[in-house]
C-alpha positions in Angstrom: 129.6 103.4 96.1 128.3 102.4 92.8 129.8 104.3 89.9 127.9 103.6 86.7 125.5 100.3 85.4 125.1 100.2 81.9 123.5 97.6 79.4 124.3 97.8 75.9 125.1 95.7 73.0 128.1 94.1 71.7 128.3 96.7 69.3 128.6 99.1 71.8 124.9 101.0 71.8 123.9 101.8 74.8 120.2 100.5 76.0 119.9 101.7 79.7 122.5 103.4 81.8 122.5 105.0 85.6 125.1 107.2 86.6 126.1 108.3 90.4 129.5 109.6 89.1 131.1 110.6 85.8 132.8 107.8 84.6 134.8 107.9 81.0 133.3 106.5 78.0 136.9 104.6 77.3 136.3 102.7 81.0 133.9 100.7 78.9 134.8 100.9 75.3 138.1 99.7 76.5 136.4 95.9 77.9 134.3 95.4 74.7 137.6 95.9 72.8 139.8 93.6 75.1 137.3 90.7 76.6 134.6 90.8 73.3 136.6 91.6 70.0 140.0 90.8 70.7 139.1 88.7 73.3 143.1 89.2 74.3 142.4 89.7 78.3 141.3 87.9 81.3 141.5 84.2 80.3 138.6 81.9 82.2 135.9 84.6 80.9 133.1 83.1 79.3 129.8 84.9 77.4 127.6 82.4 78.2 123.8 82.7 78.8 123.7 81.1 82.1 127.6 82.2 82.9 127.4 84.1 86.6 129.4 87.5 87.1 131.4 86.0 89.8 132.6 83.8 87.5 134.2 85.7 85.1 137.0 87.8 86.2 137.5 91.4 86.9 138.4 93.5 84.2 140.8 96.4 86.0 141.2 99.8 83.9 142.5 103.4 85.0 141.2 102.9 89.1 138.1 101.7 88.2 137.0 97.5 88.1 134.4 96.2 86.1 132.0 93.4 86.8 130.6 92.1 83.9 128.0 89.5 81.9 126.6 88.7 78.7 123.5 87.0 77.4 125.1 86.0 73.6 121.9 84.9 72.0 120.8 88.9 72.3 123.9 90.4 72.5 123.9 92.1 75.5 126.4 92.9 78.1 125.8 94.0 81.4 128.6 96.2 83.3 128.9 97.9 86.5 131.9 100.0 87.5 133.3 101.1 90.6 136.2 102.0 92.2 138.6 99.6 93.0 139.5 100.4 96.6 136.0 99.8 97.3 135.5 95.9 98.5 131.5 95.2 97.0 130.4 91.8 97.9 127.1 92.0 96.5 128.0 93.7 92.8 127.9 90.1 91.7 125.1 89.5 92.4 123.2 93.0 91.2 124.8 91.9 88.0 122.8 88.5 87.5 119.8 89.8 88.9 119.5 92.8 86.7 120.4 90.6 83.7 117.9 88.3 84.6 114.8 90.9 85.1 116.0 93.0 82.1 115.4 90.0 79.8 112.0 89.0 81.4 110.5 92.0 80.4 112.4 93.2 77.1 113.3 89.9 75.2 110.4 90.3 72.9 111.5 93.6 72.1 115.0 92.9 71.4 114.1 89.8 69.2 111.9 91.5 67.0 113.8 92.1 63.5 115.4 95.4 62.6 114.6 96.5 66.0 116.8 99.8 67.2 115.1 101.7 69.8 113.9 99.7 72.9 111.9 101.6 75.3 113.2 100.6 78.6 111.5 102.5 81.9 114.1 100.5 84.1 114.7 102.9 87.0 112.4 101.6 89.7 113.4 97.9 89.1 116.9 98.5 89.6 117.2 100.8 92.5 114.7 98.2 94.0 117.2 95.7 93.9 120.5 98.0 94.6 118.5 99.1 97.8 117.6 95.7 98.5 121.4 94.0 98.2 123.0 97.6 99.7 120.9 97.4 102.8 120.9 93.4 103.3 125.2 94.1 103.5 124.2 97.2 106.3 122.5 95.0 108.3 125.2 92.2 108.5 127.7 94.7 109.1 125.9 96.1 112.0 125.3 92.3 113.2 129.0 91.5 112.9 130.0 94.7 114.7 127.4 94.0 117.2 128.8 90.5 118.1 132.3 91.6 118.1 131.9 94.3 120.5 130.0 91.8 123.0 133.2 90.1 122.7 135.3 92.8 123.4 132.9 94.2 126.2 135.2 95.2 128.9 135.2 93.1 132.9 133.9 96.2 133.9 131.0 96.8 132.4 129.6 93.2 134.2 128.8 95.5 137.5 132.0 94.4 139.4 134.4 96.7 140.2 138.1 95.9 140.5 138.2 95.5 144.3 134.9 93.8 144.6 134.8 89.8 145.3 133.6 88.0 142.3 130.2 86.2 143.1 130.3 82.6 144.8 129.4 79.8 142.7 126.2 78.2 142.0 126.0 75.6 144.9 128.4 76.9 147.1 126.5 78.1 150.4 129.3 80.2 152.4 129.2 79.4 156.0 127.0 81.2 158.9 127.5 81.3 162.4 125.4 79.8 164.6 122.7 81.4 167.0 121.8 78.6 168.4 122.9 77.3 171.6 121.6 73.5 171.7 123.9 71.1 171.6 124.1 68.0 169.0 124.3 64.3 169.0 125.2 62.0 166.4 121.5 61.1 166.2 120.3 64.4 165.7 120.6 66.3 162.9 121.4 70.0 163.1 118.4 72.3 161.0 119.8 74.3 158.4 119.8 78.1 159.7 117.5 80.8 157.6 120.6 82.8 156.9 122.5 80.1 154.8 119.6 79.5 152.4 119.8 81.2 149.3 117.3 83.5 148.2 116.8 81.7 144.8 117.3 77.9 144.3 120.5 76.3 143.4 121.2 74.7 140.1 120.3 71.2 140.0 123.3 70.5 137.9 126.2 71.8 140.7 124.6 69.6 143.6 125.6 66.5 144.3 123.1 64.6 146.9 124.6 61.7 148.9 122.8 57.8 149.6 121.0 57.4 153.1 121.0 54.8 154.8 123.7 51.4 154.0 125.1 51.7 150.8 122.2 53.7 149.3 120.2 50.6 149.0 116.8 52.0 149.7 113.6 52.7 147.8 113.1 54.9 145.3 109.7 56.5 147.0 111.8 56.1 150.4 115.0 58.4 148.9 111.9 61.0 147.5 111.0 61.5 150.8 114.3 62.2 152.5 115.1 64.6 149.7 111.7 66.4 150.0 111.9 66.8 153.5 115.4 68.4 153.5 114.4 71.1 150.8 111.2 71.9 152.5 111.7 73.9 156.5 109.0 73.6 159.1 108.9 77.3 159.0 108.0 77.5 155.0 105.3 74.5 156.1 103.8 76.5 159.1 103.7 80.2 156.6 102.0 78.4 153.6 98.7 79.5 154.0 95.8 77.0 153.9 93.1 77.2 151.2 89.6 78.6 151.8 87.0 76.5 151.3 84.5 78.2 148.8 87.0 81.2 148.1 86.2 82.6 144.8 88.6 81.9 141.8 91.4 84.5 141.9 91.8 85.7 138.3 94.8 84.8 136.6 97.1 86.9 134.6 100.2 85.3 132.6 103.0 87.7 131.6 105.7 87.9 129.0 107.8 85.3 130.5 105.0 82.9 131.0 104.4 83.3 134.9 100.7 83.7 136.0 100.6 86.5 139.1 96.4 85.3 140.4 96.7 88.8 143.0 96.4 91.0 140.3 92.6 91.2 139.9 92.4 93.8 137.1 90.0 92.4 134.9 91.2 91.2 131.7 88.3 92.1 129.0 90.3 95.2 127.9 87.5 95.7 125.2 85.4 97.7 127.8 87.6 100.5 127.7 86.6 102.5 125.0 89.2 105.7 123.7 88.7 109.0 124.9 86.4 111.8 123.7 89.3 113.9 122.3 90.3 110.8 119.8 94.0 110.0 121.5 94.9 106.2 122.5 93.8 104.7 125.1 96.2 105.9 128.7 95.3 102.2 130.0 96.3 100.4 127.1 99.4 101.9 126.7 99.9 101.3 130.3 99.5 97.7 130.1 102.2 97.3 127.7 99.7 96.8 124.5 101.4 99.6 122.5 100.9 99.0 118.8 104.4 97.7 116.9 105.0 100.6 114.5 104.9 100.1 111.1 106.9 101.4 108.4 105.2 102.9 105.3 107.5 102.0 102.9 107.7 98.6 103.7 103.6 97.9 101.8 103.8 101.5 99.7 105.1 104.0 98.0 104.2 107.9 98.2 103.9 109.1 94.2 104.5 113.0 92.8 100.8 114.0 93.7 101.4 113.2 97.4 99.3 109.4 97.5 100.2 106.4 98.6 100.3 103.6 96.5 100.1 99.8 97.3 103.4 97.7 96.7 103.7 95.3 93.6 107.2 95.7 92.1 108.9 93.8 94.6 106.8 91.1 94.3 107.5 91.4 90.7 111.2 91.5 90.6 111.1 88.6 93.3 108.8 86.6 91.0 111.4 87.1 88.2 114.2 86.3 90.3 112.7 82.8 91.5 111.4 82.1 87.5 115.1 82.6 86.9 116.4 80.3 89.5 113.9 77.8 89.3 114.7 77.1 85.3 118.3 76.9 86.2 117.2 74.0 88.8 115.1 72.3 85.9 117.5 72.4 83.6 120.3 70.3 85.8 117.1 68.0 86.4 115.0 65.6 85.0 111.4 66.3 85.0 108.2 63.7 85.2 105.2 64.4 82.8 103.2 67.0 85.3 105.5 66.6 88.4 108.5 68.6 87.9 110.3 71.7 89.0 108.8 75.3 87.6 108.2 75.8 83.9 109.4 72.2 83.4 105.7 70.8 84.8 103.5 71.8 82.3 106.7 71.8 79.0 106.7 68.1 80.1 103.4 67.8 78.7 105.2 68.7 75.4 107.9 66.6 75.3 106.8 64.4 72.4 106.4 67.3 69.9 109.5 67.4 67.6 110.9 70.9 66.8 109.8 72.8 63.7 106.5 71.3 63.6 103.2 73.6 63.3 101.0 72.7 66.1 97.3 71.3 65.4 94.5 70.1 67.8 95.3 66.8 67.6 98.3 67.4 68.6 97.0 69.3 71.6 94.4 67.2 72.9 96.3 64.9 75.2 98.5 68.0 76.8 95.6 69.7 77.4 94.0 67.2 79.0 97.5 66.9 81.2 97.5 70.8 81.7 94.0 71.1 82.8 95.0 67.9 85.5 97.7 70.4 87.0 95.8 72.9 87.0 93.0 71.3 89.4 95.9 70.7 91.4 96.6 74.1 92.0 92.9 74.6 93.3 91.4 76.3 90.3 87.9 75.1 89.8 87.1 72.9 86.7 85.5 74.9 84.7 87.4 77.7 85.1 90.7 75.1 84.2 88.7 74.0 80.9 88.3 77.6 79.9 91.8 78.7 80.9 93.2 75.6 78.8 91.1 76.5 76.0 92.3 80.0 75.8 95.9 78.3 76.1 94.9 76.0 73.0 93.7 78.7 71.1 96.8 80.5 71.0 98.9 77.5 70.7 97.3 76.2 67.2 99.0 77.0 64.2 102.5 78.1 66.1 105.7 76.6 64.6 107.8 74.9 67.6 111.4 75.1 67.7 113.4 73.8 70.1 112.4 72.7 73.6 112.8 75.6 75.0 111.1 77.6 72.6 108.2 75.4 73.7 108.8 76.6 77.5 108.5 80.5 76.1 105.3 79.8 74.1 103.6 78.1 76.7 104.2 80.9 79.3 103.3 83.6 77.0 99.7 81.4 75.9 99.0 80.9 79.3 100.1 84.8 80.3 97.7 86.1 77.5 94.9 83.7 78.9 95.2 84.6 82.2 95.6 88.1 81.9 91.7 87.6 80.2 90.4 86.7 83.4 91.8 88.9 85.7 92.2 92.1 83.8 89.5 94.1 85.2 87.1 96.1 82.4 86.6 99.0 85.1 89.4 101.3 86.7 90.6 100.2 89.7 91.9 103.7 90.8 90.2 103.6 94.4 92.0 107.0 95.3 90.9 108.7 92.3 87.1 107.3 92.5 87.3 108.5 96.3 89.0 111.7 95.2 86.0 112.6 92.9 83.2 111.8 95.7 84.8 113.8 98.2 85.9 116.7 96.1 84.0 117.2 93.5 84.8 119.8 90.4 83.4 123.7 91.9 83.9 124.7 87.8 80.9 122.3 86.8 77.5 123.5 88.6 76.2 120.4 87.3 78.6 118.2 89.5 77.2 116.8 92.8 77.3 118.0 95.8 80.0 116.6 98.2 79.4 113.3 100.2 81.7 110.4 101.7 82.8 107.7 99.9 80.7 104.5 100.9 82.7 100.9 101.1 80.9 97.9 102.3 82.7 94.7 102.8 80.7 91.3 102.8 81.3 87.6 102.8 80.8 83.9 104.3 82.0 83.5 108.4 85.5 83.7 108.7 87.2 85.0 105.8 88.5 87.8 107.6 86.0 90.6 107.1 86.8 93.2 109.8 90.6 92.7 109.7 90.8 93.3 105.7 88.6 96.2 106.7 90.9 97.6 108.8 93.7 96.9 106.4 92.0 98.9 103.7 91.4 101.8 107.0 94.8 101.7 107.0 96.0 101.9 103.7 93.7 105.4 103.5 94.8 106.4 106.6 98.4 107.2 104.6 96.4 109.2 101.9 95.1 111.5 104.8 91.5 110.5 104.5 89.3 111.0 107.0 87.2 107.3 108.1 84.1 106.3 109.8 83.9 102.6 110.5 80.7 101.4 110.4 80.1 98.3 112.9 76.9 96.5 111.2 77.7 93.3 112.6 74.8 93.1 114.9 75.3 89.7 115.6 78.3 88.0 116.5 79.7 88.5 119.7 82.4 90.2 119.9 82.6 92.0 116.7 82.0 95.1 118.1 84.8 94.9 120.3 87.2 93.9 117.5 86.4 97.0 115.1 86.7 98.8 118.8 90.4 97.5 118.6 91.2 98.0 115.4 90.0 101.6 115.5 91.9 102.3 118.8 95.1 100.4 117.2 94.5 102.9 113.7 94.2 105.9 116.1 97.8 105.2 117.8 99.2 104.1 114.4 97.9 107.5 112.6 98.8 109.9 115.3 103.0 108.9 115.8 102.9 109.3 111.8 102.8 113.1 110.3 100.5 113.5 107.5 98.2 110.7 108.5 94.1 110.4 108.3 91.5 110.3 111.1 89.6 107.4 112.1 86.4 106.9 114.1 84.4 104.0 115.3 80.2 104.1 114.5 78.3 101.7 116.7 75.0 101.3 117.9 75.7 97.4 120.2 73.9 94.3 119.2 70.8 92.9 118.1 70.3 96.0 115.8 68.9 96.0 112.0 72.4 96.8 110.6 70.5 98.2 107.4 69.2 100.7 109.5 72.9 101.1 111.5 74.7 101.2 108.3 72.3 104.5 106.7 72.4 106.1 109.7 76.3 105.6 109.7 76.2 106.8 106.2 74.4 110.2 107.5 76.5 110.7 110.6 79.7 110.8 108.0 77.6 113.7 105.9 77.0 115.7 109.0 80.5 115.4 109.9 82.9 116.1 107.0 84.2 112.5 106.4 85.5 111.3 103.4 85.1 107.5 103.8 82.6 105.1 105.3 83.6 101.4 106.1 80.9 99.5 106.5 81.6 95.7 108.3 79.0 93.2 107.8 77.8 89.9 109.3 79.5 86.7 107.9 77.0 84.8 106.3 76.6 81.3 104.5 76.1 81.7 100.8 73.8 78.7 100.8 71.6 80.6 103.2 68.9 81.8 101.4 67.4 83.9 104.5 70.8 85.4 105.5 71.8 86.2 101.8 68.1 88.0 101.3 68.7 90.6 104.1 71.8 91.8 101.7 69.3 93.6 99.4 67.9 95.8 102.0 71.4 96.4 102.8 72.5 98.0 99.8 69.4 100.0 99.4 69.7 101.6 102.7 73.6 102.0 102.5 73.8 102.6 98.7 77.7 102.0 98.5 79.9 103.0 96.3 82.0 99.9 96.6 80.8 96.5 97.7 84.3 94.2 97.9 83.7 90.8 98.9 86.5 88.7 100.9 87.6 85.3 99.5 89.6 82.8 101.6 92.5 81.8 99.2 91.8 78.6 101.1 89.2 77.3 99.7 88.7 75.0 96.8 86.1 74.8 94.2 83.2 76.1 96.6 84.9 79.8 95.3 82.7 79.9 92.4 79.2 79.1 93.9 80.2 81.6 97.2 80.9 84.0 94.6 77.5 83.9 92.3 75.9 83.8 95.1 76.8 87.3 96.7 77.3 88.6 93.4 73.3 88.0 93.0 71.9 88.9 96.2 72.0 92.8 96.0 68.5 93.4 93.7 68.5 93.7 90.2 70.9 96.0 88.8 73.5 95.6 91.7 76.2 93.9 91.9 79.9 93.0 93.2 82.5 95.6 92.4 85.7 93.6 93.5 87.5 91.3 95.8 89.8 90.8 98.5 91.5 87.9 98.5 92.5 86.7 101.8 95.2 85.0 103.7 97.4 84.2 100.2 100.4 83.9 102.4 99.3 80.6 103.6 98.8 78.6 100.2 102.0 78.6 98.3 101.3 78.2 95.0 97.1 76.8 95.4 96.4 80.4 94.0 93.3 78.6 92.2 90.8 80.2 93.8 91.9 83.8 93.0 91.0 82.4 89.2 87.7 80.7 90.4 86.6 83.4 91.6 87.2 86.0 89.0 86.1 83.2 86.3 82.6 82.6 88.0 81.6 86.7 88.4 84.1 88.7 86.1 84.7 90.8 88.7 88.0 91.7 89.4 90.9 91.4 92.3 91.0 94.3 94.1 93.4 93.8 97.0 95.5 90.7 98.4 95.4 89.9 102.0 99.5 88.5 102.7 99.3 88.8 106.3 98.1 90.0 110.2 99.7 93.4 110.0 98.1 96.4 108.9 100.2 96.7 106.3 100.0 93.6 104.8 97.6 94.8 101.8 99.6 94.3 97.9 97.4 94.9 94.3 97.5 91.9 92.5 100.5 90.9 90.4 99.1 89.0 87.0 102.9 88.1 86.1 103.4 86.1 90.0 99.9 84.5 89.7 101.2 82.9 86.2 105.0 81.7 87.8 102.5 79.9 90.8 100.1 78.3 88.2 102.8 77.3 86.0 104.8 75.6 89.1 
């Protein structure tokens, strides 16, 4: 629907441009003339920074309209053309957004002097936000269309045909003759016949019950009898059956709609029935209505050139941008408070006494530091790792010439960018396709290369981070690059933890036999009360004999101030030997990050340590990202994967440019 989206300068050079149909170079040329040089057409248009597309009108030329923008302190215009029998409601608002990300990431480009080439790889950003706005409008339009054909729906279509009845209303009982031959008095009431009982009860709210006795003036517990007397028969009274004494407890079973059915006595530990031999989903648990909810690829991945499947992290990314955008529009028609304010506006508070044009020296930095490294506990980052972050920040700050206040906003972000990206930049690749890739197939050229062997990952850390469902996660994630996986249940010692990987592998099964392409997955278990050294090498051998490419390896949780329980982890990786270890972090905790982290960074024997983390349940914190820092600050070992969620699919890479919006909050 779209015809062409350029952005180019007032002079008319063209930066970036995408084309779905050939549109004439005189469309465009034709708006700079009129609304920028001549500025003879459309009166109300304004080239503001901060001036919205839907504010400034339409520019019409040939059959084509234009939507348009500017951002005057670059010189930029943004312009997107269609035809103009088309009705788009959300071109506006591609417009902003796509002004808005294009100067987040190429505004120090364009303001370097005597700059005239600017490499812009802007594809995948903007057809991640045209999909996004096209198919939010599909999915209203189906939901519109949806309601109004309820509306429309027929009186047919009820069930009732044109000569039946239409049913009785609630509380209206339609008379029954009698079978009964006795005779009544005044003083004895007549019983209700069977027949002229409905089969379900009768709304409270169309029955109107009448006073007994003079003028209804009786009890309360008196007027509860009568009334549960007349809903209740003898016959009902004499057919409820009478409980056993000593019966057993019937098992109870609640359904969907929240009714419990105690006949059913099909036992409900479903964790007994393990798949069959020939690897297919469990017949009984699809039976009982436990199929897994499909899950769309796309939605946590994308599939590259070379056929593999990739995490998600530009969405986060535009989305991060977006909200920077919006939140700074929000500060500036605010106040802001020292630390407590809106977005950037928190920590540039700081700054506030700082004239313009003055070059920055310690002195001038000590108090805001001492204010930035305050916020910064705030957001749950440990204090050491906020006195080393803030004197990075300082670092780059001394010696800088402010200018304006917002000038202080930008240098602040980029200090604390370049700081951050110190900490969580990893020194190692972390490529975990590519490193599997040359495990499993190794070069036949080179008769020096090894032999081929699976791929070992182990994943360790304290009770209830969420060990075995990151692991499956991770199963998952693999799964779509057509990997085969042995999980490895080494968790010897909680209950139930066999059963859960037992799940999850069944669950993986389903999920990777509805999808073409997909991996294999198996489950390696030897029960409880095992050594799981000893369960995780002979795991480790099984996947050799067998052609797999990947071993999973699920450990016990374990305190980290457990000396006993932490020494077992040596043996561990001796017997196992894994390629990977990748310990999971609880984005919940607080400054207790840093010493859980030395401590299983230490306890594999000299020479061995972490490779990486996964850094749970970050959906659940907002913007307390702090221990993501802590963590990497205390080991130097880098984020590996995010944990945003229960489904499988919720597995992102980590996104340095979101972690700095959230700390800068």
């Amino acid at each position: 629907m779209l015809d062409s989206f350029e952005v180019l300068t007032a002079s008319g050079v063209v930066l970036w441009s995408r084309s779905y149909a050939p549109v004439s170079a005189s469309v465009i040329n034709s708006l700079i003339k009129d609304v920028f040089i001549e500025e003879r057409v459309l009166p109300g248009a304004s080239v503001g920074d901060d001036t919205s597309a839907a504010r400034n009108p339409a520019y019409k030329k040939d059959q084509y309209t234009l939507k348009w923008t500017s951002v005057k302190d670059l010189g930029l215009i943004f312009v997107a053309v269609y035809q103009s029998l088309l009705h788009l409601s959300w071109i506006d608002t591609l417009v902003d957004n796509i002004r808005t990300i294009f100067v987040d990431l190429y505004r120090d480009q364009l303001r370097k002097p005597h700059t005239s080439v600017v490499e812009c790889d802007f594809d995948a950003y903007f057809d991640q936000q045209l999909k996004e706005l096209e198919g939010s409008t599909a999915r209203s339009v189906v939901k519109e269309q949806r309601i109004g054909s309820d509306d429309l729906t027929p009186p047919s279509s009820s069930g009732i045909g044109p000569d039946e009845a239409p049913p009785p209303l609630p509380g209206l009982v339609k008379a029954q003759p009698s079978h009964s031959n006795a005779t009544s008095t005044g003083d004895t009431p007549i019983p209700t016949p069977d027949t002229s009982r409905p089969s379900t009860p009768l709304a409270t709210n169309h029955l109107l019950s009448g006073k007994s006795g003079l003028k209804g003036n009786t009890s309360r517990r008196a007027r509860k009898a009568v009334t549960s007397s007349a809903n209740t028969s003898g016959d009902e009274e004499r057919r409820k059956p009478k409980p056993t004494k000593g019966a057993p407890k019937r098992m109870r079973k609640w359904n969907a709609e929240g009714m419990a059915d105690e006949d059913d006595e099909t036992p409900l530990d479903y964790s007994a029935t393990s798949p069959g031999d020939d690897g297919g989903a469990d017949p009984d648990y699809m039976s009982r209505g436990g199929a897994v909810e499909a899950i769309n690829p796309e939605s946590f991945g994308t599939r590259t050139g070379k056929g593999q499947f990739v995490l998600k992290d530009l969405e986060d990314e535009v989305h991060s941008i977006l909200q920077g955008a919006d939140a700074k529009k929000a500060k500036g028609t605010s106040t802001t408070s020292g630390v407590v304010g809106s977005s950037l506006g928190a920590i540039s508070g700081l700054f506030r006494n700082i004239v313009g044009g003055k070059v920055l020296t310690r002195e001038d930095l000590d108090k805001p530091m001492k204010g930035m490294e305050e916020h910064l506990l705030k957001k749950n980052v440990a204090r050491e790792a906020a006195v080393r972050l803030c004197e990075g920040v300082e670092r780059e700050l001394i010696g800088v010439k402010t200018g304006s206040f917002e000038s202080i906003e930008a240098t602040i972000r980029t200090a604390m960018e370049s700081s951050l990206r110190k900490f969580l930049t990893p020194t190692t690749s972390l490529d975990l396709l590519r490193s599997i890739t040359t495990v499993t197939s190794p070069s036949t050229l080179n008769p020096l290369a090894p032999k081929r062997r699976p791929y070992v990952i182990s994943i360790v850390g304290v009770n209830g981070v969420g060990k075995s469902t990151n692991l499956s996660k991770l199963a998952f994630f693999l799964l779509q690059n057509n990997f085969k996986l042995l999980i490895a249940a080494c968790d010897t010692f909680r209950s139930g933890a066999v059963e859960q990987l037992r799940v999850h592998a069944r669950n993986l099964k389903e999920l990777a036999a509805r999808q073409e392409g997909a991996g294999q997955v198996e489950l390696y278990e030897k029960g409880y009360g095992k050594d799981a050294a000893n369960i995780a090498k002979d795991a480790v051998a099984y996947a050799a004999t067998n052609n797999f490419d990947v071993v999973l390896i699920d450990t016990a949780g374990r305190r980290h101030n457990d000396a006993r329980l932490m020494s077992s982890l040596e043996k561990f990786a001796t017997f196992a030997n894994p390629d990977k270890i990748l310990m999971v972090g609880e984005a919940l905790v607080g400054s207790d990050s840093v010493a859980q982290a030395r401590s299983f960074n230490s306890s594999f024997g000299p020479g061995r340590r972490l490779d990486g983390f996964i850094i749970s349940k970050c959906d659940t914190v907002g913007d307390m990202v702090g221990a993501l820092v802590s963590m990497v600050h205390a080991t130097g070992i880098p984020v590996v994967f995010l944990g945003v969620g229960q489904h499988y699919g919720d597995l992102r890479t980590l996104n340095v440019g979101n972690v700095v919006g959230l700390l800068m909050g």
